[in-house]
FITORKOL-157869 format. One line per field, with one value per residue (C-alpha): residue number from 1; residue in three letters; y, z, x. Coordinates in nm, 2 decimals, padded with zeros to 4 digits. Example, Ala and Ser with C-alpha at 12.3 -4.5 7.8 and 13.67 -1.06 7.14 Angstrom:
2
seq	[1 / 2]
type	[ala / ser]
Y	[-00.45 / -00.11]
Z	[00.78 / 00.71]
X	[01.23 / 01.37]
***
This chain:
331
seq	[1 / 2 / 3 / 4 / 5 / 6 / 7 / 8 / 9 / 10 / 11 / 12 / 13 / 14 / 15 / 16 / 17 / 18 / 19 / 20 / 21 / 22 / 23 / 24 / 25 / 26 / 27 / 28 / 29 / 30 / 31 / 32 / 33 / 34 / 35 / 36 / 37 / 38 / 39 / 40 / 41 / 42 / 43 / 44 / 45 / 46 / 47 / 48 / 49 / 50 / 51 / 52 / 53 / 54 / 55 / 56 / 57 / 58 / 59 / 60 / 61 / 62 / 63 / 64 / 65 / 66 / 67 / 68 / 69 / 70 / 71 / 72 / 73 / 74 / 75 / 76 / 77 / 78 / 79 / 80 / 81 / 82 / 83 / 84 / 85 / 86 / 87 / 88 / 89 / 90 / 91 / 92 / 93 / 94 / 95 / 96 / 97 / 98 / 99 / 100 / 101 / 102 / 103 / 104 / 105 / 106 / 107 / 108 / 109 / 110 / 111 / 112 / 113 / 114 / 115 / 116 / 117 / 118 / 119 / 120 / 121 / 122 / 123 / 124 / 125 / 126 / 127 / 128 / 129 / 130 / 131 / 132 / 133 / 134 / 135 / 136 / 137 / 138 / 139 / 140 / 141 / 142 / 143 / 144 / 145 / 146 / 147 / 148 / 149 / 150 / 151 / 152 / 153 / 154 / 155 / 156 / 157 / 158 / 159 / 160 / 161 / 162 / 163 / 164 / 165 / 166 / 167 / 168 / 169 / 170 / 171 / 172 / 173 / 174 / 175 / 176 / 177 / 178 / 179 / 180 / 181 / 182 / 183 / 184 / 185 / 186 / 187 / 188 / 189 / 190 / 191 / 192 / 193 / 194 / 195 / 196 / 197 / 198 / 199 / 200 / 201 / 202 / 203 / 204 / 205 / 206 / 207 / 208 / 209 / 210 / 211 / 212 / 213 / 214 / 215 / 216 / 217 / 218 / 219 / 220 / 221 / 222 / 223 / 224 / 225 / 226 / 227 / 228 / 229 / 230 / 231 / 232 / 233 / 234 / 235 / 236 / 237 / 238 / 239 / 240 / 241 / 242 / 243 / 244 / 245 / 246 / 247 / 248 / 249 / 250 / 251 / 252 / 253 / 254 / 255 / 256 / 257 / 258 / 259 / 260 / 261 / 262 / 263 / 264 / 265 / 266 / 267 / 268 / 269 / 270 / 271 / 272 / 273 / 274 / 275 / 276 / 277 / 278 / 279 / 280 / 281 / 282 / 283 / 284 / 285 / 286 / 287 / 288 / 289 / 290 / 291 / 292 / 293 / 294 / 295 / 296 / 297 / 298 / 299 / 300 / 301 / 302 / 303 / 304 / 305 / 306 / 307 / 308 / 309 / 310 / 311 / 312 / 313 / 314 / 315 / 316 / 317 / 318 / 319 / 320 / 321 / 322 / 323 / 324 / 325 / 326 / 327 / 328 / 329 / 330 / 331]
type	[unk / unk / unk / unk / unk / unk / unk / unk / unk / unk / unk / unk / unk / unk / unk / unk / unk / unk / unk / unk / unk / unk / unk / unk / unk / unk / unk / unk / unk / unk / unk / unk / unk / unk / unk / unk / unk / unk / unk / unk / unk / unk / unk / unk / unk / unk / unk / unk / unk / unk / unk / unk / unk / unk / unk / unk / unk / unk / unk / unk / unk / unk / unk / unk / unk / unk / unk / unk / unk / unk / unk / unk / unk / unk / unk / unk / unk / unk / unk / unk / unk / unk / unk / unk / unk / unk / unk / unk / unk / unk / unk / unk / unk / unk / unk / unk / unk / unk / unk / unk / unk / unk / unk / unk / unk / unk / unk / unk / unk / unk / unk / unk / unk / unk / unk / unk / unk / unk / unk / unk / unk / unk / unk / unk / unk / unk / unk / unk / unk / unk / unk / unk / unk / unk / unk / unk / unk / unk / unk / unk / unk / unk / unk / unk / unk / unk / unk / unk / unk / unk / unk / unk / unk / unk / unk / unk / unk / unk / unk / unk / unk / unk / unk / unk / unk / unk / unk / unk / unk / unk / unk / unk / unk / unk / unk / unk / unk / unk / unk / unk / unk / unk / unk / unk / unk / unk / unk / unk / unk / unk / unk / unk / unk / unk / unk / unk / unk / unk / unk / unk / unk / unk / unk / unk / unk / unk / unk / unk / unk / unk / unk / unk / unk / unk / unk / unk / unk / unk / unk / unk / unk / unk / unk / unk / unk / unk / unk / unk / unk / unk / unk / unk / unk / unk / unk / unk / unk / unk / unk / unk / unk / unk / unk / unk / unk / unk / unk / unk / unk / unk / unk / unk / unk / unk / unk / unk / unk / unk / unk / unk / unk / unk / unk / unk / unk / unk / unk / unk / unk / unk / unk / unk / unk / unk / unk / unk / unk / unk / unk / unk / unk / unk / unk / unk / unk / unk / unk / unk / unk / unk / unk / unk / unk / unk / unk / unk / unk / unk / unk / unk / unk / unk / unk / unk / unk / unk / unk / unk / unk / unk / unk / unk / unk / unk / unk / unk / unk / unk / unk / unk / unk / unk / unk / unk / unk / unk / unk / unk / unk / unk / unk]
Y	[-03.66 / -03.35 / -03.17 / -03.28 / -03.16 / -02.81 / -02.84 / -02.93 / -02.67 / -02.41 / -02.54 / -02.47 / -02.13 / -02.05 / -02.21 / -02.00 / -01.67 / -01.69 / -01.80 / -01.49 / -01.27 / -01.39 / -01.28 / -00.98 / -00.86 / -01.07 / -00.99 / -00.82 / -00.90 / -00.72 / -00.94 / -00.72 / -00.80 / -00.64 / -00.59 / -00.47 / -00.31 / -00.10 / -00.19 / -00.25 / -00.35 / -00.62 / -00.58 / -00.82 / -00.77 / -00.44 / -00.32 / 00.02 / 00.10 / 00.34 / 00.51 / 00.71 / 01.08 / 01.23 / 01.51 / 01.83 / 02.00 / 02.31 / 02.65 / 02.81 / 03.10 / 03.48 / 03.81 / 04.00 / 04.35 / 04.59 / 05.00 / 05.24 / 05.57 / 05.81 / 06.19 / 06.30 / 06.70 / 06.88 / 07.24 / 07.26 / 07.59 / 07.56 / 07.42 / 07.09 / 06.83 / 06.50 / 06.18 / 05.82 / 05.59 / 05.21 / 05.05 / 04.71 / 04.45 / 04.10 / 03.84 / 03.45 / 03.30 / 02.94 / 02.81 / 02.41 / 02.23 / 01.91 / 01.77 / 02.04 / 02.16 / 02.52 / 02.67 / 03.03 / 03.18 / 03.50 / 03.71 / 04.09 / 04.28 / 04.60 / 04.84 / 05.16 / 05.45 / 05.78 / 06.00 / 06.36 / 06.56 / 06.88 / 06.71 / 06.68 / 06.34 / 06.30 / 05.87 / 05.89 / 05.56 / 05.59 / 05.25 / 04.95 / 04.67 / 04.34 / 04.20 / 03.82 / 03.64 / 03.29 / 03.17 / 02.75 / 02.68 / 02.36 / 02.36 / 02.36 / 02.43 / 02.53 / 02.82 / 02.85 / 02.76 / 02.77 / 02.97 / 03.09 / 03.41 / 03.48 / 03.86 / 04.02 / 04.33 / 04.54 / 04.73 / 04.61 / 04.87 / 05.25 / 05.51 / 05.93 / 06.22 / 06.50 / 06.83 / 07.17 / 07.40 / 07.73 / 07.92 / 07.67 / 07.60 / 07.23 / 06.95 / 06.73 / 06.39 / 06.16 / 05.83 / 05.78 / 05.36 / 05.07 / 04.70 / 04.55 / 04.92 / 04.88 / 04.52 / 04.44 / 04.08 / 04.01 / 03.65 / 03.58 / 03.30 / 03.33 / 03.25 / 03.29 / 03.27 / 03.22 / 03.20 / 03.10 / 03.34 / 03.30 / 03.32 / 03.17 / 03.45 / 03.47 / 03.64 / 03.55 / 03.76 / 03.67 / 03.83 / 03.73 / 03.81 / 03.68 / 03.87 / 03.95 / 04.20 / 04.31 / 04.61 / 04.54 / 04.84 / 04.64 / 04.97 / 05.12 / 05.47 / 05.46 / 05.24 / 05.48 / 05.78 / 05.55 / 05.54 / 05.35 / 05.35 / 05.10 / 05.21 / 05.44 / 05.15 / 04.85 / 04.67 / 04.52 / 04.63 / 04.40 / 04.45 / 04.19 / 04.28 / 04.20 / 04.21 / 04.17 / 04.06 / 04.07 / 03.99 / 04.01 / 03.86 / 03.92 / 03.97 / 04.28 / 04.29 / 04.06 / 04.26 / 04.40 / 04.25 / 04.38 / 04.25 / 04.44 / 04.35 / 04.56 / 04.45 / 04.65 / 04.56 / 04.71 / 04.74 / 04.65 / 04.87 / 05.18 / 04.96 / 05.15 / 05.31 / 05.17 / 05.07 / 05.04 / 04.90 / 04.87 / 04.78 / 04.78 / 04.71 / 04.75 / 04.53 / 04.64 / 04.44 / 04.56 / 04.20 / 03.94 / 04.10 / 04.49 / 04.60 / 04.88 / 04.87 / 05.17 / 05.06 / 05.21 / 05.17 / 05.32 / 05.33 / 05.45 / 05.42 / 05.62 / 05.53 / 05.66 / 06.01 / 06.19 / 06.49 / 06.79 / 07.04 / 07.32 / 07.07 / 06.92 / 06.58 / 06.45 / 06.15 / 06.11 / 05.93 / 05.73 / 05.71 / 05.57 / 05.60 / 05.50 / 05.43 / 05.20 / 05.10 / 04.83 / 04.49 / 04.21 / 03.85 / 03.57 / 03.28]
Z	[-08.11 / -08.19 / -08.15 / -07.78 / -07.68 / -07.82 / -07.57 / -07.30 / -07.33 / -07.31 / -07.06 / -06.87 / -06.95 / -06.88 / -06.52 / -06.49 / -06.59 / -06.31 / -06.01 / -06.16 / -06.12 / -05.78 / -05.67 / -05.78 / -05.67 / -05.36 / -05.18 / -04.82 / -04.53 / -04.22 / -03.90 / -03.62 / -03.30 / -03.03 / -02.63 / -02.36 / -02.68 / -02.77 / -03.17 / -03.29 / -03.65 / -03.71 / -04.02 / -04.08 / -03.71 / -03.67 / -03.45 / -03.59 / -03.31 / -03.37 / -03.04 / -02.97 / -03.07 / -02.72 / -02.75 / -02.60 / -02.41 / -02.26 / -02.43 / -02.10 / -02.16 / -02.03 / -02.09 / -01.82 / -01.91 / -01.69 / -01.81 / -01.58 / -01.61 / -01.45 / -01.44 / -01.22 / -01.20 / -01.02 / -00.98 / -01.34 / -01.45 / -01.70 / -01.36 / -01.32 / -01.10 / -01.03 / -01.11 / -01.11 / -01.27 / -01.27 / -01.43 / -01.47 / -01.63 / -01.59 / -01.84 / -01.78 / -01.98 / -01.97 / -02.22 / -02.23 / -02.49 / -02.56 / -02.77 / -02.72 / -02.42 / -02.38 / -02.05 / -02.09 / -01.83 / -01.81 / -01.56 / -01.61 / -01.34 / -01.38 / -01.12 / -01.19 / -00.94 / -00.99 / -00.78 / -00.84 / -00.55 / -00.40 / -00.34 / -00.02 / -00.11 / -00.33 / -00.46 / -00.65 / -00.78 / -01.22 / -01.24 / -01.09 / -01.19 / -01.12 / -01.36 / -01.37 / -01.62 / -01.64 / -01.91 / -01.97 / -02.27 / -02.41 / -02.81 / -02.93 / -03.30 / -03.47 / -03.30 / -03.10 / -02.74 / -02.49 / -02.23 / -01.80 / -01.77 / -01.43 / -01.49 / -01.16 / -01.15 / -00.86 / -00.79 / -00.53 / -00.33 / -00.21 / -00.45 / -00.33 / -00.52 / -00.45 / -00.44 / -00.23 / -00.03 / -00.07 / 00.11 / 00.21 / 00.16 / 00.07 / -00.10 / 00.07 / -00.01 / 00.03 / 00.04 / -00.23 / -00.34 / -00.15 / -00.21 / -00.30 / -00.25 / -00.51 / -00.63 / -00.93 / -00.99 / -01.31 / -01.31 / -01.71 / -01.84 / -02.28 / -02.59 / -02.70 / -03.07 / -03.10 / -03.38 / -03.40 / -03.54 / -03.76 / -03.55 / -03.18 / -03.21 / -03.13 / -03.12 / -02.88 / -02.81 / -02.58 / -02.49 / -02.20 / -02.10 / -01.73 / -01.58 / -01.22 / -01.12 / -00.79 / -00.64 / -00.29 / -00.12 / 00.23 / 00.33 / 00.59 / 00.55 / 00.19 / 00.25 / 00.48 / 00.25 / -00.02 / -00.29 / -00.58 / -00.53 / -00.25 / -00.01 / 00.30 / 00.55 / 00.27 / 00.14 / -00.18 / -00.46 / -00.64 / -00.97 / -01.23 / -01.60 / -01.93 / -02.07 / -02.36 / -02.36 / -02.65 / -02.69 / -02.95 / -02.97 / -03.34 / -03.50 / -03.71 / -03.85 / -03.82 / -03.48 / -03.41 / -03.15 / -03.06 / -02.74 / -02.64 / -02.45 / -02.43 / -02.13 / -02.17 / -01.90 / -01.84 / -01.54 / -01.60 / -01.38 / -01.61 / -01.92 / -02.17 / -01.89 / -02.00 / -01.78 / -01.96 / -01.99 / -02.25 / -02.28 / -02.54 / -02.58 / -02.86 / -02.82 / -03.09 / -03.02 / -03.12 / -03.05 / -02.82 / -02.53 / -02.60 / -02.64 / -02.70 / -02.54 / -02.57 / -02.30 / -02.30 / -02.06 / -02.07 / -01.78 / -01.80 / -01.44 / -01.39 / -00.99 / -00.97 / -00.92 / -01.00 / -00.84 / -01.04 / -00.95 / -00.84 / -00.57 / -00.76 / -00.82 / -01.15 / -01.35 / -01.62 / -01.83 / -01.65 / -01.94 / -01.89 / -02.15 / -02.10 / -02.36 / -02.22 / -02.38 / -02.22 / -02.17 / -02.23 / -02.17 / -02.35 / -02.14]
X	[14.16 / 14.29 / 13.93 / 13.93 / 14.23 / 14.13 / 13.81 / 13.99 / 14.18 / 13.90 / 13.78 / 14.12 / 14.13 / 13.79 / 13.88 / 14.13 / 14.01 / 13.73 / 14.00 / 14.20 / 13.87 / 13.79 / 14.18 / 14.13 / 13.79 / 13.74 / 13.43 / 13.52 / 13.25 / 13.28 / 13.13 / 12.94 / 12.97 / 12.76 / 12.89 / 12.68 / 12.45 / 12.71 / 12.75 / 13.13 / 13.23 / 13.51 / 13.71 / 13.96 / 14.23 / 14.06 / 13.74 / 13.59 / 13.40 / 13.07 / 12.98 / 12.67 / 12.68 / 12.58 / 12.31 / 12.36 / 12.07 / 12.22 / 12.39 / 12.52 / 12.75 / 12.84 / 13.04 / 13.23 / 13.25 / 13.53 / 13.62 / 13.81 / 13.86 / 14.15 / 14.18 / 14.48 / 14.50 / 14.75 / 14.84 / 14.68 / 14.57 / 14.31 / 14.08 / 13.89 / 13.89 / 14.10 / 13.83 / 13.80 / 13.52 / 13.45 / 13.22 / 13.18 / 12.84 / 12.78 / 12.57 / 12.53 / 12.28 / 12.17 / 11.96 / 11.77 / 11.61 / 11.51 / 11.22 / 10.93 / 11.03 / 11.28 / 11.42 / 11.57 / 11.80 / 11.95 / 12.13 / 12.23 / 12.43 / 12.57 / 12.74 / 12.95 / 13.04 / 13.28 / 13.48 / 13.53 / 13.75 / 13.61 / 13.30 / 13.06 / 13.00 / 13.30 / 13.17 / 12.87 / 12.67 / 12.63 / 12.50 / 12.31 / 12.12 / 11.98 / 11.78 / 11.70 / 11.50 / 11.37 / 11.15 / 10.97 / 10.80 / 10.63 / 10.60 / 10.27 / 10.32 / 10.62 / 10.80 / 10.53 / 10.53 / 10.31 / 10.55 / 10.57 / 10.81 / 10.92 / 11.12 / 11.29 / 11.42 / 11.62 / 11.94 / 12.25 / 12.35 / 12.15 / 12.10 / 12.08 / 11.94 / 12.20 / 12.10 / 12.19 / 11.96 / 11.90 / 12.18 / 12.41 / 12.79 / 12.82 / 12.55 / 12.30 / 12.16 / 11.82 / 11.82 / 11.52 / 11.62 / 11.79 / 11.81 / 11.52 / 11.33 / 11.20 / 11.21 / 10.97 / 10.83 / 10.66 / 10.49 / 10.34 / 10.20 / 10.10 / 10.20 / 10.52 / 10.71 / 11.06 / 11.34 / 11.64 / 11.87 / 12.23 / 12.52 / 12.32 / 12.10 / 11.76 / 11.42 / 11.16 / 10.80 / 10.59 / 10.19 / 10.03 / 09.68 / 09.76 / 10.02 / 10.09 / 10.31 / 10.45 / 10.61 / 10.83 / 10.92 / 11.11 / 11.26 / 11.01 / 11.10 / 11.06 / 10.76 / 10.60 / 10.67 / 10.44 / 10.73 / 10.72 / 10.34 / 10.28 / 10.03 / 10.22 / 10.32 / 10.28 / 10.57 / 10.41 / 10.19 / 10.01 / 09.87 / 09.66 / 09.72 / 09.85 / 10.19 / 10.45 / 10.77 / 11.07 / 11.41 / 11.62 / 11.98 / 12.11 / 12.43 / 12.46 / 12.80 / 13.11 / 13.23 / 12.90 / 12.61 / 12.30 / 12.05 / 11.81 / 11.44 / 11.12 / 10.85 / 10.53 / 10.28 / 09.93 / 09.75 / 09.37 / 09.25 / 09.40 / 09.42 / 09.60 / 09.87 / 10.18 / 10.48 / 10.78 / 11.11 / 11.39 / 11.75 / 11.96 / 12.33 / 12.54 / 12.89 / 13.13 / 13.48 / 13.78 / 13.99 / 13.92 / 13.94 / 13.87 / 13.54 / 13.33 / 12.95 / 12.68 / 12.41 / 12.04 / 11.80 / 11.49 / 11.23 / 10.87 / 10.61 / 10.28 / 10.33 / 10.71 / 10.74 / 11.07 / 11.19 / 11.27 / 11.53 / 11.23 / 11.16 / 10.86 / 10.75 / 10.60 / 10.61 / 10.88 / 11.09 / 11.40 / 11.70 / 12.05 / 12.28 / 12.63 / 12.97 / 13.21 / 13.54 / 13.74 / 13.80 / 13.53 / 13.54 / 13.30 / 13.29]
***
């Protein structure tokens, strides 16, 4: 009698030790429920809901660049002259990917003039350009695409060559560019590897062996004077060639940016000649808003003649160089 009341009373507290180890690690199921095929998880009274992370294609972007410069002179007797420059550059950018397929965009604008007093022509043009780049690529391999360029290239407003004859009092002027006069077209179509840098930078190269490029001269005086190497009374020079593109966007130091782009194209007619053309800016920002930019542009064409100071025209090397300190925007 005795020994069954001792079992049953194991077999109580064996009972009760697993109802006490259900209480305290109780098993939690959460229910799904599923509306209009978006997924939503039900956790006791509460809905955790898990929407879907939306992909973004486009990296669209820009910098406005603005620096001034004032000289005010008065009755001041070590000489010189009162001035006033402006400068000012534009870049919107606007970059697509999805899967294997890219679409680069890019827009560069600059303009800058100065005045000086005691001048003929006292407003003087320091700067101007248009350049617009547009790039599609399907992926063949990896960071290797299979890429069209379309690169256009012009200035905004008439530029002058200044200069004064022999014998004479005050300066003269020729109109020797306008809108569009010239206006380059490059149309490529190659192979093209590009890397994604640290910091959304980037290096792209691309070589085509099929590469048109076309010279528009729309102003008929220049036109007729054969500048820029059309044929007098054409408006548009068209050349077959090859060509090579690069870009680099790239991060140097924490403050410190450098872009630049090379396009070397090659006429096959005189393969070997080389037109070129190079950019390069260096953005060093002080804060958010002040900047400092040292632009380079460097310009090389057998068919554009330059005229020297003896009243001579050769070919030669076109180089801007210009420092600006002042404010700059990222948008």
């Amino acid at each position: 009698m005795r020994i069954g009341r001792v079992f049953l009373g194991l077999i109580c507290l064996l009972l009760g030790s697993r109802v006490v180890a259900q209480d305290i690690s109780p098993i939690v199921r959460a229910d799904t429920v599923i509306i209009s095929g978006d997924t939503l998880i039900m956790l006791g009274d509460s809905l955790i809901f898990t929407p879907k992370i939306k992909e973004i294609y486009w990296d669209k972007g820009g910098n406005f660049n603005l620096s001034i410069q004032q000289v005010g002179l008065s009755n001041w007797s070590a000489g010189g002259a009162s001035t006033f420059a402006f400068n000012t550059a534009l870049l919107m950018y606007a970059n697509y990917k999805k899967d294997e397929k890219i679409w680069d965009t890019k827009l560069t604008v600059n303009y800058g003039f100065n005045r000086q007093s005691g001048r003929a022509y006292p407003i003087r043009k320091t700067n101007d350009n248009f350049i617009f780049l547009s790039k599609y690529g399907r992926e063949i391999s990896e960071s290797m695409y299979l890429s069209t360029q379309i690169d256009a290239r012009t200035q905004l407003l008439e530029g002058h060559r200044y200069f004064r004859p022999a014998g004479a009092e005050r300066e003269s002027r020729n109109r020797i560019s306008d809108l569009i006069s010239p206006g380059y077209i490059q149309s490529s179509t190659g192979l093209n590897y590009q890397k994604e840098l640290k910091n959304k930078g980037r290096f792209s190269s691309i070589i085509s062996p099929f590469t048109g490029r076309f010279t528009v001269v729309l102003d008929d005086s220049l036109s007729m004077a054969g500048a820029f190497g059309v044929i007098p009374g054409e408006n548009v020079r068209a050349e077959a060639g090859v060509s090579l593109a690069t870009s680099v966007d790239t991060q140097i130091m924490e403050n410190i940016r450098w872009k630049a782009d090379l396009n070397l194209f090659s006429n096959y007619e005189r393969f070997g000649n080389m037109v070129v053309n190079m950019n390069s800016i260096l953005s060093m920002k002080v804060n958010k808003y002040i900047t400092t930019r040292i632009e380079t542009i460097l310009i090389y064409d057998e068919s554009v003649f330059i005229q020297q100071e003896d009243g001579t025209s050769t070919r030669a090397i076109q180089l801007q160089n210009l420092i600006n300190f002042g404010i700059g925007i990222d948008f």
